[in-house]
C-alpha positions, 0 to 999 in steps of 0.5 A, spaced: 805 185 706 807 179 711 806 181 718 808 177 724 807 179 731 813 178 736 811 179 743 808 187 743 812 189 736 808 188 729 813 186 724 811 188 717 815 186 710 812 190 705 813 189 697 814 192 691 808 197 690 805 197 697 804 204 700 808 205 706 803 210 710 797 207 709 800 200 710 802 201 717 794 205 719 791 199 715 795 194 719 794 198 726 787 200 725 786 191 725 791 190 731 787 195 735 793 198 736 792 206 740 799 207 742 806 205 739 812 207 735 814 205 729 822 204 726 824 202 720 828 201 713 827 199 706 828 202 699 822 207 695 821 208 688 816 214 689 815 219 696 812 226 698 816 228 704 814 235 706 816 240 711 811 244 715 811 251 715 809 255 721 808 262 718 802 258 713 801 252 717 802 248 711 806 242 709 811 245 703 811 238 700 817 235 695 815 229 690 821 224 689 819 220 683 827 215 684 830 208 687 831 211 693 835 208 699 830 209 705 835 209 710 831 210 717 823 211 718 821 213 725 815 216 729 809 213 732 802 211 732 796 214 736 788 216 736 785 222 733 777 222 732 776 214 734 781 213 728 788 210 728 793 216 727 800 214 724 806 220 724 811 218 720 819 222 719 823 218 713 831 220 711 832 218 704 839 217 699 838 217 692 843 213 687 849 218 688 848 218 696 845 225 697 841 224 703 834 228 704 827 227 708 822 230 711 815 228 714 812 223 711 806 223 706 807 217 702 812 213 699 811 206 695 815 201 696 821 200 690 824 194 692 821 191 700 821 196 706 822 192 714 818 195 720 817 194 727 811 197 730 812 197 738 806 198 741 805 202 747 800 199 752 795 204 754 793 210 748 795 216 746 790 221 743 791 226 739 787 234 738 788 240 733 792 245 737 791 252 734 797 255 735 801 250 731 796 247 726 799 241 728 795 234 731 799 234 737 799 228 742 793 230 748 798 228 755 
């Protein structure tokens, strides 16, 4: 992974082999960062998305072990438990240009993935809501 901090935006290149998710935690945890959101492209070679089930509260997880193009990451940085907390969504295109995607779980990098993570100032904390089953920003 190469960073470089460019005003309030953390700039990531990460390269083949590297995980995204845990990457961008790793890289917000070090740069302190509470608030932020985060964009990005890149290609894959393995992901988990999954698609959150309200009726069950779980994520139905779909495992894609192929090239794929990742045609845009979006989502955010926050604090959960004293923790850098990293919500991530993908859109991926495979070889024959079908599109699919979800919530992020994993994904590793099939060739470089480029990342822009724009920090907010002040910080945003998260709760456990238990209507939703979700980590929900606490505003």
């Amino acid at each position: 992974m190469k960073e470089k901090v460019i005003g309030k935006t953390i700039v990531l290149r990460l390269e083949i082999g590297e995980e995204i998710v845990e990457s961008v935690k790793d890289v917000c945890a070090r740069h302190n960062v509470k608030a932020a959101y985060i964009t990005g492209i890149g290609a894959l070679k393995r992901a988990v998305v999954g698609v959150f089930n309200m009726d069950t509260k779980v994520y139905k997880s779909n495992e894609y072990n192929c090239f794929m193009e990742l045609t845009a990451i979006c989502g955010n940085a926050s604090v959960m438990n004293g923790e850098s907390y990293i919500h991530l969504h993908a859109s991926l295109a495979d070889e024959s240009g079908n599109a699919f995607g979800g919530h992020l779980n994993e994904g590793v990098i099939g060739a470089t993935a480029e990342i822009f993570i724009t920090v907010l100032d002040g910080a945003i904390e998260r709760v456990h809501c238990e209507e939703t089953g979700l980590n929900v920003f606490d505003l």
